[in-house]
C-alpha positions, -999 to 999 in steps of 0.1 A, spaced: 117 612 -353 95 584 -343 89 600 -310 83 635 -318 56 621 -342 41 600 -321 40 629 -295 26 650 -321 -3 631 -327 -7 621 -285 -10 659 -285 -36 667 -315 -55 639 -306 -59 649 -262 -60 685 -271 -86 681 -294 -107 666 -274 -98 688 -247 -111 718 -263 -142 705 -276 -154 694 -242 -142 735 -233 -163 742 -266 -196 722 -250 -196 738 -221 -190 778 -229 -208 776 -265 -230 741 -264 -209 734 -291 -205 697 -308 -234 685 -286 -230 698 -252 -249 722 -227 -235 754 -233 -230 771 -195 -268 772 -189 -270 734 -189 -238 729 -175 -240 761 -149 -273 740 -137 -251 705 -134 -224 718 -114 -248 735 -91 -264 697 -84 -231 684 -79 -226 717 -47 -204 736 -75 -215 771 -69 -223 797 -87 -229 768 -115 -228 793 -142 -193 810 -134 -180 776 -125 -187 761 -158 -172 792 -174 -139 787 -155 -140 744 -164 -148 757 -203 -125 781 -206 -99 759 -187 -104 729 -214 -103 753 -242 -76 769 -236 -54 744 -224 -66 723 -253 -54 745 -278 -16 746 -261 -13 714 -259 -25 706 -296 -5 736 -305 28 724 -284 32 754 -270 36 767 -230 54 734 -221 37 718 -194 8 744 -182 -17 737 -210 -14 695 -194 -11 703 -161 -44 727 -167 -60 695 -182 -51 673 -157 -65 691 -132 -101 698 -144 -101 656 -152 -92 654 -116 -119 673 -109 -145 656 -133 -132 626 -119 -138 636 -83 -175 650 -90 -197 640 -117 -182 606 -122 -174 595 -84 -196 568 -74 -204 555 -107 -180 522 -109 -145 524 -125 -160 526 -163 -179 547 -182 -202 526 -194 -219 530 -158 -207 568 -158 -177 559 -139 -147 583 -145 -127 561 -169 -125 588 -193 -115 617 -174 -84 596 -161 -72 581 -194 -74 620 -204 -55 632 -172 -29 604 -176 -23 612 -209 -20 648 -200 6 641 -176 26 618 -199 27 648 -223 38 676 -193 60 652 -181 82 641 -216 73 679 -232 59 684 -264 82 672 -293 102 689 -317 68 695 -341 58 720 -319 52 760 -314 76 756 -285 101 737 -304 99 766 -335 94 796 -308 129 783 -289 101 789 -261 110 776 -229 87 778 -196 106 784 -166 101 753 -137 92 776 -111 66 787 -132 53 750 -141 58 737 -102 31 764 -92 9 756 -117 11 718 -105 6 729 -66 -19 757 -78 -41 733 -98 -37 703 -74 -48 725 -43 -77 741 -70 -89 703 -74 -92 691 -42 -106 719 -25 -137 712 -58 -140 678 -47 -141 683 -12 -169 711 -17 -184 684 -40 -183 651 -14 -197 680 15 -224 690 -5 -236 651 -10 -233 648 29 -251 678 34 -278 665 8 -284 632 25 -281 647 60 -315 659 65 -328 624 52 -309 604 82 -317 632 113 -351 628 102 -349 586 99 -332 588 130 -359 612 150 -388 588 141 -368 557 151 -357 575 184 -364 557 214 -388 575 241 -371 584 269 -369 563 299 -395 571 329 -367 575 353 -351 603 331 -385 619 322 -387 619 362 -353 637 368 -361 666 340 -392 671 361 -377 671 391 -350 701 382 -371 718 363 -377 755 376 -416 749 375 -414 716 394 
Protein backbone atom coordinates (compact mmCIF):
# COMPACT_ATOMS: atom_id res chain seq x y z
CA UNK A 1 0.00 0.00 0.00
CA UNK A 2 2.79 2.21 1.06
CA UNK A 3 4.38 1.82 -2.25
CA UNK A 4 1.60 2.22 -4.61
CA UNK A 5 0.91 5.50 -2.71
CA UNK A 6 3.97 6.71 -2.65
CA UNK A 7 4.20 5.96 -6.49
CA UNK A 8 1.00 7.60 -6.86
CA UNK A 9 2.04 10.78 -5.74
CA UNK A 10 5.96 10.31 -7.61
CA UNK A 11 3.60 10.22 -10.60
CA UNK A 12 1.06 13.26 -10.02
CA UNK A 13 3.73 15.29 -8.83
CA UNK A 14 6.55 14.48 -12.31
CA UNK A 15 3.62 14.43 -14.58
CA UNK A 16 2.35 17.47 -13.50
CA UNK A 17 5.10 19.27 -13.96
CA UNK A 18 5.69 17.53 -17.12
CA UNK A 19 2.64 18.77 -18.73
CA UNK A 20 2.84 22.26 -17.71
CA UNK A 21 6.24 22.75 -19.11
CA UNK A 22 4.26 20.94 -22.47
CA UNK A 23 1.55 23.62 -21.58
CA UNK A 24 4.34 26.68 -21.70
CA UNK A 25 5.63 25.82 -24.70
CA UNK A 26 2.34 25.00 -27.17
CA UNK A 27 -0.05 27.54 -25.30
CA UNK A 28 2.46 30.04 -23.10
CA UNK A 29 0.58 28.78 -20.50
CA UNK A 30 1.50 29.11 -16.59
CA UNK A 31 4.38 31.62 -17.64
CA UNK A 32 6.02 30.25 -20.55
CA UNK A 33 6.67 31.29 -24.34
CA UNK A 34 4.02 29.73 -26.14
CA UNK A 35 5.89 28.17 -29.58
CA UNK A 36 6.62 31.71 -30.88
CA UNK A 37 9.07 32.28 -27.98
CA UNK A 38 10.16 29.01 -27.71
CA UNK A 39 10.18 28.15 -31.79
CA UNK A 40 12.74 31.37 -31.69
CA UNK A 41 14.92 29.60 -28.63
CA UNK A 42 15.35 26.30 -30.23
CA UNK A 43 16.33 27.98 -33.43
CA UNK A 44 19.43 29.79 -31.31
CA UNK A 45 20.24 26.59 -29.85
CA UNK A 46 20.62 25.03 -34.20
CA UNK A 47 17.00 23.28 -33.45
CA UNK A 48 15.39 23.81 -36.77
CA UNK A 49 12.48 24.71 -37.89
CA UNK A 50 12.19 26.28 -34.08
CA UNK A 51 8.52 26.54 -34.40
CA UNK A 52 7.68 22.79 -35.37
CA UNK A 53 10.39 21.67 -32.95
CA UNK A 54 8.90 23.33 -30.03
CA UNK A 55 5.54 21.88 -31.12
CA UNK A 56 6.93 18.30 -31.13
CA UNK A 57 8.99 19.06 -27.31
CA UNK A 58 5.30 20.59 -26.14
CA UNK A 59 3.30 18.11 -27.25
CA UNK A 60 5.82 15.43 -26.16
CA UNK A 61 5.70 16.84 -22.30
CA UNK A 62 2.02 17.13 -22.52
CA UNK A 63 1.20 14.24 -23.46
CA UNK A 64 3.47 12.07 -21.74
CA UNK A 65 2.68 14.19 -18.72
CA UNK A 66 -0.75 13.35 -18.58
CA UNK A 67 0.02 9.23 -18.81
CA UNK A 68 2.21 9.22 -16.41
CA UNK A 69 0.01 11.34 -13.84
CA UNK A 70 -2.80 9.34 -15.15
CA UNK A 71 -0.79 5.77 -14.76
CA UNK A 72 -1.67 4.76 -17.81
CA UNK A 73 0.51 3.33 -21.10
CA UNK A 74 3.10 1.74 -18.68
CA UNK A 75 6.42 2.89 -19.43
CA UNK A 76 6.00 5.13 -22.83
CA UNK A 77 4.56 8.34 -21.16
CA UNK A 78 8.38 8.09 -18.81
CA UNK A 79 10.42 7.02 -21.34
CA UNK A 80 8.80 10.08 -23.57
CA UNK A 81 9.82 12.27 -20.59
CA UNK A 82 13.03 11.06 -20.15
CA UNK A 83 14.02 11.66 -23.39
CA UNK A 84 13.03 15.35 -24.03
CA UNK A 85 15.01 16.02 -20.34
CA UNK A 86 17.83 14.33 -22.10
CA UNK A 87 17.46 16.52 -24.67
CA UNK A 88 16.97 19.77 -22.52
CA UNK A 89 19.81 18.62 -20.71
CA UNK A 90 21.98 18.20 -23.75
CA UNK A 91 21.02 21.78 -25.26
CA UNK A 92 19.78 24.69 -23.42
CA UNK A 93 21.34 23.76 -20.15
CA UNK A 94 24.89 22.19 -21.40
CA UNK A 95 27.55 24.43 -20.43
CA UNK A 96 25.94 26.10 -17.67
CA UNK A 97 27.57 24.18 -14.38
CA UNK A 98 25.87 21.13 -12.85
CA UNK A 99 22.92 23.38 -11.03
CA UNK A 100 20.44 25.47 -11.96
CA UNK A 101 21.03 28.25 -10.13
CA UNK A 102 23.71 28.94 -12.97
CA UNK A 103 21.22 27.34 -15.64
CA UNK A 104 22.90 24.12 -15.40
CA UNK A 105 20.66 21.11 -16.20
CA UNK A 106 20.01 19.94 -12.62
CA UNK A 107 16.45 20.01 -13.23
CA UNK A 108 15.99 18.28 -16.33
CA UNK A 109 17.92 15.26 -14.74
CA UNK A 110 16.18 15.00 -11.35
CA UNK A 111 13.02 14.93 -13.88
CA UNK A 112 14.51 12.29 -16.28
CA UNK A 113 15.69 10.16 -13.25
CA UNK A 114 12.57 10.26 -11.83
CA UNK A 115 10.93 9.39 -15.05
CA UNK A 116 12.94 6.40 -15.33
CA UNK A 117 12.43 5.24 -11.72
CA UNK A 118 8.67 5.34 -12.51
CA UNK A 119 9.12 3.24 -16.22
CA UNK A 120 11.28 1.14 -14.61
CA UNK A 121 9.01 -0.08 -11.20
CA UNK A 122 5.58 0.69 -13.37
CA UNK A 123 2.93 2.75 -12.16
CA UNK A 124 1.14 1.38 -8.98
CA UNK A 125 -1.97 -0.28 -8.43
CA UNK A 126 -3.80 3.49 -8.20
CA UNK A 127 -3.63 3.71 -11.66
CA UNK A 128 -5.64 3.69 -15.21
CA UNK A 129 -3.46 0.82 -16.07
CA UNK A 130 -3.94 -1.01 -12.89
CA UNK A 131 -8.15 -0.47 -13.35
CA UNK A 132 -7.95 -0.84 -17.36
CA UNK A 133 -6.01 -4.54 -16.66
CA UNK A 134 -3.94 -2.58 -19.46
CA UNK A 135 -0.72 -3.97 -20.13
CA UNK A 136 1.92 -2.52 -22.83
CA UNK A 137 3.64 -5.18 -24.64
CA UNK A 138 7.93 -4.96 -24.11
CA UNK A 139 8.56 -4.96 -27.65
CA UNK A 140 6.57 -2.07 -27.79
CA UNK A 141 8.28 -0.14 -24.68
CA UNK A 142 12.05 -1.43 -25.89
CA UNK A 143 11.42 0.67 -29.18
CA UNK A 144 10.28 3.41 -27.58
CA UNK A 145 13.55 3.41 -25.38
CA UNK A 146 15.89 2.87 -28.56
CA UNK A 147 13.48 5.22 -30.66
CA UNK A 148 13.71 8.09 -28.09
CA UNK A 149 17.40 7.47 -27.12
CA UNK A 150 18.52 7.62 -30.89
CA UNK A 151 15.79 10.85 -31.20
CA UNK A 152 17.96 12.56 -28.39
CA UNK A 153 21.20 12.20 -29.39
CA UNK A 154 20.93 12.92 -32.86
CA UNK A 155 19.08 16.70 -31.06
CA UNK A 156 22.15 17.11 -29.14
CA UNK A 157 24.49 16.38 -31.68
CA UNK A 158 22.72 18.91 -34.16
CA UNK A 159 22.76 21.17 -31.12
CA UNK A 160 26.80 20.88 -30.08
CA UNK A 161 27.44 21.20 -34.34
CA UNK A 162 25.51 24.23 -34.54
CA UNK A 163 27.67 25.92 -31.54
CA UNK A 164 30.92 24.75 -33.55
CA UNK A 165 29.62 26.08 -36.55
CA UNK A 166 28.71 29.37 -34.65
CA UNK A 167 32.15 29.93 -33.28
CA UNK A 168 33.89 28.72 -36.43
CA UNK A 169 33.84 31.79 -38.42
CA UNK A 170 35.24 33.66 -35.23
CA UNK A 171 38.56 31.39 -35.02
CA UNK A 172 39.28 31.17 -39.24
CA UNK A 173 39.03 34.77 -39.01
CA UNK A 174 41.44 35.10 -35.68
CA UNK A 175 43.48 32.67 -37.26
CA UNK A 176 43.82 34.57 -40.89
CA UNK A 177 44.94 37.86 -39.13
CA UNK A 178 47.42 36.06 -36.94
CA UNK A 179 48.75 34.09 -40.03
CA UNK A 180 52.29 34.25 -40.56
CA UNK A 181 53.44 35.75 -44.09
CA UNK A 182 54.90 33.33 -46.07
CA UNK A 183 58.49 32.68 -46.28
CA UNK A 184 60.53 34.51 -49.22
CA UNK A 185 61.87 31.16 -50.36
CA UNK A 186 58.20 29.79 -50.78
CA UNK A 187 56.92 33.14 -52.34
CA UNK A 188 60.02 32.39 -54.72
CA UNK A 189 59.00 28.73 -55.67
CA UNK A 190 55.12 29.88 -56.40
CA UNK A 191 56.72 32.31 -58.78
CA UNK A 192 58.92 30.25 -60.21
CA UNK A 193 55.98 27.43 -61.37
CA UNK A 194 53.66 29.77 -61.99
CA UNK A 195 52.42 29.59 -65.78
CA UNK A 196 53.14 33.50 -66.21
CA UNK A 197 56.70 33.16 -64.69
Amino acid sequence: MLRDLTLLGARVVVGAYMAGHGAQKLFGALGGHGLEGTGQAFEQMGLTPGREMAAVAGATELGSGVLIAAGLGGALGPVAAASTMAVAAGTAHRGKGAFAMTGGPELSLVDLASAAAIGAVGPGRFSLDAALHTRVPGALVAAAVLGSAAAAAYLICRSVEHERRQAAPQSTETDAVTAPEPADESVAAVHHFSPTG
